[in-house]
LOPALUM-660676 format. One record per residue (C-alpha): residue in three letters; x, y, z. Coordinates in steps of 0.02 Angstrom, whole numbers, plus 50000, padded with zeros to 5 digits. Each point is the difference from the previous one (the first is absolute). Layout:
BEGIN
ALAXYZ
...
// end
This chain:
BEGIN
UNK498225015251917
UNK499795013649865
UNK498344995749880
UNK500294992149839
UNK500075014049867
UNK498604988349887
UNK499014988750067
UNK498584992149864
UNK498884989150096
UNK498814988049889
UNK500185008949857
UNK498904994549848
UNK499765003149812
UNK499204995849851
UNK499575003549819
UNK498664991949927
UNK500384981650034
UNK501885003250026
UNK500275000550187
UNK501775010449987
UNK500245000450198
UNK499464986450124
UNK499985001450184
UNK501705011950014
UNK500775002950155
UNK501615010149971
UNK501115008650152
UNK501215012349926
UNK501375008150150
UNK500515016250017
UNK501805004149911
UNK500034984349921
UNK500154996849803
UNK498584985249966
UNK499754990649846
UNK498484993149914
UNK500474987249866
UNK498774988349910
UNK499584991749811
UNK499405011949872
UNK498035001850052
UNK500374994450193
UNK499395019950052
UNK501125007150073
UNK499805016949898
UNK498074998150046
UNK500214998550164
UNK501345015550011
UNK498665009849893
UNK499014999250139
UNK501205007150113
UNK500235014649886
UNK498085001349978
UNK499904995349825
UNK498724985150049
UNK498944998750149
UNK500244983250088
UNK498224988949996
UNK500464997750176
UNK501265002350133
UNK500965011250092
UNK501285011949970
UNK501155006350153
UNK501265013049964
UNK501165002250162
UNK498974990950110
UNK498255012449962
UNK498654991049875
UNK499965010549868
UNK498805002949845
UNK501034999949834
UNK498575005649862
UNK501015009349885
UNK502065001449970
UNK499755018750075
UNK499434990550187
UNK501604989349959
UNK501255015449981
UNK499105008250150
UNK500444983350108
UNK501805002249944
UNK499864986149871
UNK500815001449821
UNK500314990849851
UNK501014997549834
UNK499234992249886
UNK500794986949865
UNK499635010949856
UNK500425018150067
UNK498495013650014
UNK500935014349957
UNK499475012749859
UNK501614999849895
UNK499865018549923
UNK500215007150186
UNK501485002650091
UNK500614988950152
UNK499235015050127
UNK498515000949902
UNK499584980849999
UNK500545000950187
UNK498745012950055
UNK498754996249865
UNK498164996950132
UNK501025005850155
UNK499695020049935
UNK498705001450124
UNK501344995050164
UNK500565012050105
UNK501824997349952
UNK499585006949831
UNK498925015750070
UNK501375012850001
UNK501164994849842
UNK500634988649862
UNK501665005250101
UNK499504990550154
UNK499434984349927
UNK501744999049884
UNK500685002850154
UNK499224985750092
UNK500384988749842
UNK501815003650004
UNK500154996350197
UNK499124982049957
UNK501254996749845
UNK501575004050157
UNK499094991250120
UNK499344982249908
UNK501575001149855
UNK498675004649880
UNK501145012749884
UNK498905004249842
UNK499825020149918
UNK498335007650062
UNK500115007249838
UNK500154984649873
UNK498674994549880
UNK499214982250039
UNK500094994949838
UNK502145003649994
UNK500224990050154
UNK500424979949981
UNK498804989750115
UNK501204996450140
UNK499795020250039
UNK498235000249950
UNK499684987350141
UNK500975012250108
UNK498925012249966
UNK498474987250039
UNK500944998550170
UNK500085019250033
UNK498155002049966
UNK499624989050140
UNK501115005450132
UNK499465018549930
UNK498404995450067
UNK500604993050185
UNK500014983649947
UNK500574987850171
UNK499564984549892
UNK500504995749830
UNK499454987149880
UNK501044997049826
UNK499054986149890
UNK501324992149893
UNK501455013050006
UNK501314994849925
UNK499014992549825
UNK500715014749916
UNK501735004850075
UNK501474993349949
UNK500984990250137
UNK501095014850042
UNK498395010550040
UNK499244986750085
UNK501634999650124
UNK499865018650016
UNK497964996550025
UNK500434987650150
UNK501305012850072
UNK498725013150013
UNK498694988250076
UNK501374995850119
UNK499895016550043
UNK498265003550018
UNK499914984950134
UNK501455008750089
UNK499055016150020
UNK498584989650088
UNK498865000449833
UNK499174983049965
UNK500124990449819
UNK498694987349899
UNK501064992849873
UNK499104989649871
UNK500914989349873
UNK500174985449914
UNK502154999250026
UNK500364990050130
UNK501875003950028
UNK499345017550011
UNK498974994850157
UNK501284991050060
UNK501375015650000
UNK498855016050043
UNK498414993750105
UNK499954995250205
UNK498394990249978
UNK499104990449852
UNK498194995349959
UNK499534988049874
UNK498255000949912
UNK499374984449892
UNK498235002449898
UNK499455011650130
UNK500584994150151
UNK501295005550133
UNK500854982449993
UNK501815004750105
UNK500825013350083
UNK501764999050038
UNK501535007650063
UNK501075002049876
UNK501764995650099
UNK498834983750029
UNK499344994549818
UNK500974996549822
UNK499495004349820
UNK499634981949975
UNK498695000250147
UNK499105015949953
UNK499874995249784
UNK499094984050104
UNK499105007350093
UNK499505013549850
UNK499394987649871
UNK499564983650111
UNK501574988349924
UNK501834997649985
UNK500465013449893
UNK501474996649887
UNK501065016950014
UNK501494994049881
UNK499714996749811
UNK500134983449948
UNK500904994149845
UNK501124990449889
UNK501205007349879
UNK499545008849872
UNK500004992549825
UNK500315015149892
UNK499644998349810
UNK499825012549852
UNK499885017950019
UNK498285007150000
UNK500315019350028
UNK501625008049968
UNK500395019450028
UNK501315007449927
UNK500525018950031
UNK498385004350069
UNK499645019050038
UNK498525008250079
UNK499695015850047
UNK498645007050117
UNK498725012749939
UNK501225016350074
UNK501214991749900
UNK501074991950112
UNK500924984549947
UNK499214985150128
UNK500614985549911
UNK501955002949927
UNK500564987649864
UNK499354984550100
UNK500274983149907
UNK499514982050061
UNK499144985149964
UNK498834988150095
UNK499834981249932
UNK498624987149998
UNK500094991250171
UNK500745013350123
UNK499575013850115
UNK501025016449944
UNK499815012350150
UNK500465019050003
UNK500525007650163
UNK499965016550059
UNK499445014950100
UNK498195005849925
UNK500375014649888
UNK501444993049907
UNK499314996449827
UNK499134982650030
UNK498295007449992
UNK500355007849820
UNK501024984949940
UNK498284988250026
UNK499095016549941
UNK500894997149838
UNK500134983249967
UNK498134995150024
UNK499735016349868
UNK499115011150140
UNK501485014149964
UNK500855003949851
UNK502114999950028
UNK501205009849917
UNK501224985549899
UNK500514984250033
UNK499094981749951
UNK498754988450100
UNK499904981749904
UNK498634989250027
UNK500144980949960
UNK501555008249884
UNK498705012749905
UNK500165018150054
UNK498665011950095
UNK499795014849935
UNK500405015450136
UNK499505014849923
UNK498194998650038
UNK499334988749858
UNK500314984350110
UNK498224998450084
UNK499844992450178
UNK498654986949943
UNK501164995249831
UNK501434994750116
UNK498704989450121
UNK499524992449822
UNK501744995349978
UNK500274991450189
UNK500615015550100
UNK498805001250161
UNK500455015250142
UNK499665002050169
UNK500265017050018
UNK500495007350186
UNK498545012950006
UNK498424987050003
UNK498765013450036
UNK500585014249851
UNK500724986349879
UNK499474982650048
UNK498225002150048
UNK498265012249960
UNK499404999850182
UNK498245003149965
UNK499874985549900
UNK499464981550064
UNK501274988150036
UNK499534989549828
UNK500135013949907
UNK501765004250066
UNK500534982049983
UNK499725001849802
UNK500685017149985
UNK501285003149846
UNK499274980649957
UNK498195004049947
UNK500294998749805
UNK500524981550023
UNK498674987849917
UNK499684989750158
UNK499225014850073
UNK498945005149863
UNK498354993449943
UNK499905010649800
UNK500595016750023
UNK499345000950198
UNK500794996650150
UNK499494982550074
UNK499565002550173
UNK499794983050048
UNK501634994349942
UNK500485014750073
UNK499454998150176
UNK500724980949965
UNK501615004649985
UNK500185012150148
UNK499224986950119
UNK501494988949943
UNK501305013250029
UNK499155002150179
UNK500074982250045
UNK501754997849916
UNK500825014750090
UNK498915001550164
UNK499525016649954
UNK498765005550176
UNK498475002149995
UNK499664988549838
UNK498855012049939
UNK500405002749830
UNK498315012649987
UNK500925010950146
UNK500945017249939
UNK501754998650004
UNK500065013550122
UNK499194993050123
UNK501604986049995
UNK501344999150114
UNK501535008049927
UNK500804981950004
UNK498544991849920
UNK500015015249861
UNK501794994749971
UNK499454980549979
UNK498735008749867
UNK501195006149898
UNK501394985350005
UNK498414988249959
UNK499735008749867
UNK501805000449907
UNK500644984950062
UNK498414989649940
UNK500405007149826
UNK501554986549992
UNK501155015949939
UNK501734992149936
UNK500695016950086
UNK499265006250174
UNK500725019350069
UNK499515000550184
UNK500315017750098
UNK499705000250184
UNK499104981250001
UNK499635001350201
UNK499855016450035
UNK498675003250139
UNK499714980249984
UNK500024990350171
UNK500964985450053
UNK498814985249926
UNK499945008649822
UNK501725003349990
UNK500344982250040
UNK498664996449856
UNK500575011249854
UNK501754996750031
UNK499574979949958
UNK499065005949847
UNK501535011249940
UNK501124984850025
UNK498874989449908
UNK500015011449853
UNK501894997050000
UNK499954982550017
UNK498564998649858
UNK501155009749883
UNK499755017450019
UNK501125014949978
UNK499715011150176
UNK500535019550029
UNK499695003650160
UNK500125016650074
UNK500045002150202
UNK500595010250145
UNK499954987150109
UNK501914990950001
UNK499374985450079
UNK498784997349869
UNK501095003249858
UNK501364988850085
UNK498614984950039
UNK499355000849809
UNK501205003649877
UNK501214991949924
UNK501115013449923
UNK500105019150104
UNK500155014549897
UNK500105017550109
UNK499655015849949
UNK500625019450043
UNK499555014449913
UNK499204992149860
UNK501444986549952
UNK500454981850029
UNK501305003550134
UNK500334981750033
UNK499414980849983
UNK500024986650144
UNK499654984450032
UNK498644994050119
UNK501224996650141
UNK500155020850018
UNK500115005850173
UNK498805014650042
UNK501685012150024
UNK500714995749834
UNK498315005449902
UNK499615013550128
UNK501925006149936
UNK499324999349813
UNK498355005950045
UNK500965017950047
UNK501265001849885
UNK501304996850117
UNK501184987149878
UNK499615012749828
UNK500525013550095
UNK501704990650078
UNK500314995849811
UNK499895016649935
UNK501125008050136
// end
């Protein structure tokens, strides 16, 4: 038999007192696709650091292709024909795709004659892998889905026989997460050898051969995955019976607490994102918005919750209007009961550097019960986030710890701890589990419904159709910056996915 492409034998890690990997023994085949899926803070993107050299293992062994090998640095990585893509892309976004992809490969002997050769080369991998992006294209101009391709290039630019992609699909649509799978498919068929990690089950389920399941730094499970089920592996993941349908009653919709009428927002090239969208959510149901990412829901939230000015139109809170030319400040319409989760936690919804306490008070801090005279009061301070810890199992429950240093799950916890502890009369959600694992979903989907069920008015914004489906009691899509359609929850997945691209607006207008 042909050696495993990976073997990690005993592998062991910590930081400080957190012990991140325990005793890992991990067997990865050759021309196989192989997933790694886990809680938030399990380590799986610790223990795939160091594979890629990021982190040196306290102890353990490494075997790449059978041979022990000594992974120091990402360059020892690359040179054992291992690559990565990262979650959050490391690309420099004023160069061009051929730039990026040759950016610390100059010194190769691919590149010694000519830039010539190496577009060359890059244009051969696009035909070979389905990989079909301009050499010549700014990073910055391309949407993610090709800026991951571009991630995918670099590595196989650099003879990469085994790839690892942590969390791939967090920021692609689910038509570029098909086209994704279809070119991992494809990499597998030309003998190359894929480390998926995720937190989507059903994507582990369609694309991978063979499954791993880590639990608080453990290798707990590996399965076949023709032999296991979605409900087995979210057990396995987070030690329980995972609930992975919403439950709840019907909804028991009261007065209106935000209206829209004629909204219109434009971006800052001018470009009309949001085109005379009107709507209202009531106390006591979930409102969601469906829709490819890019269509105008970003801007919509953007405006309501006063973080972008729009062009006409009228937002009504609790029947009294917001002002949305500017004048309406963010932290005089959480005064008046409107709290936002906003999609982008770490440019919008969190200061990184900052300690978990002080992010759990953020846009909050002027409230009396965390002053003490015209100073902040720690200790109430500190009180508080320890409460939101315990309350929304936010790991580790260390409310001292920077934020960065949080799982990208737990971040998420930090920031809907923070709004929904406010008891807002109107709560705008974008993207509530994105990059969240199987556990927390199951958790902040219970809190969302008991918003509803307290009386709360919820917006919800998602990509996910099973999400929006599961939660919300009304469906509103929308294309091209308008409300192309509203649907009950009882929506098949073709019917929105129809909406979602235009299909019936265009019918009607032909």
């Amino acid at each position: 038999m042909a050696p495993a492409a990976i073997e990690l034998i005993g592998i062991n890690k910590s930081f400080g007192a957190v012990h991140a990997n325990r005793d890992i023994n991990l067997e990865i085949a050759r021309g196989t696709i192989h997933g790694i899926v886990g809680e938030n803070g399990a380590g799986k993107s610790t223990l795939m650091s160091i594979l890629y050299g990021f982190y040196q293992a306290d102890s353990g062994e490494i075997r790449v292709n059978g041979k022990p090998t000594a992974i120091r640095t990402s360059n020892d990585a690359i040179a054992a024909g291992i690559g990565m893509v990262h979650q959050h892309f490391m690309l420099v976004e004023n160069f061009t795709v051929l730039e990026n992809v040759i950016l610390g490969a100059e010194s190769q002997a691919l590149l010694g004659s000519s830039i010539a050769r190496a577009r060359s080369e890059l244009v051969r991998l696009e035909r070979e892998y389905g990989l079909q992006v301009d050499p010549e294209a700014l990073i910055e101009e391309l949407p993610v889905g090709l800026q991951q391709r571009v991630e995918i290039l670099k590595a196989l630019y650099r003879g990469a026989e085994i790839l690892i992609l942590d969390e791939p699909t967090g920021v692609l649509t689910p038509a570029e997460a098909d086209h994704l799978f279809r070119i991992l498919g494809q990499l597998k068929a030309q003998g190359k050898t894929v480390v998926l990690i995720t937190h989507k089950l059903r994507e582990i389920m369609a694309v991978t051969d063979t499954v791993s399941v880590m639990r608080q730094g453990a290798m707990v499970a590996t399965r076949k995955t023709s032999d296991t089920t979605v409900e087995e592996l979210a057990e396995l993941m987070v030690g329980r019976r995972v609930l992975l349908r919403v439950q709840k009653g019907e909804a028991k919709a009261g007065a209106v607490k935000l209206s829209v009428r004629n909204l219109v927002v434009k971006d800052q090239r001018g470009v009309t994102m949001v085109d005379d969208v009107s709507f209202d959510v009531r106390a006591g149901e979930i409102v969601g918005i469906a829709g490819v990412a890019g269509n105008g829901q970003s801007e919509l939230l953007e405006a309501i919750s006063g973080i972008r000015h729009a062009v006409s139109g009228s937002v009504t809170l609790d029947g009294k209007p917001i002002d949305l030319t500017g004048a309406a400040d963010p932290a005089e319409l959480r005064q008046r009961g409107l709290a936002h989760v906003p999609e982008d936690r770490h440019h919008v919804g969190l200061v990184l550097p900052f300690e978990e306490n002080e992010n759990s008070i953020l846009g909050y801090h002027g409230q009396a019960r965390y002053l003490k005279g015209p100073l902040l009061d720690v200790d109430a301070i500190l009180a508080d986030a320890r409460d939101k810890i315990d309350k929304y199992d936010i790991r580790p429950p260390n409310c001292r710890l920077k934020t960065a240093n949080f799982s990208g799950g737990n971040q998420q916890k930090i920031v809907l701890a923070r709004e929904m502890e406010q008891d807002p009369g109107v709560l705008m959600v974008g993207q509530p589990t994105r990059g969240v694992d199987v556990g927390a979903i199951e958790f902040i989907h219970k809190r969302l419904i008991a918003m509803r069920d307290a009386g709360k008015a919820v917006l919800l914004v998602s990509v996910e159709l099973d999400e929006i489906r599961s939660l919300a009691d009304r469906i509103l899509v929308m294309f091209a910056g308008r409300i192309v359609g509203e649907r009950g929850p009882d929506a098949t997945e073709g019917e929105l996915g129809l909406l979602m691209a235009g299909v019936e607006q265009r019918e009607a207008a032909e």
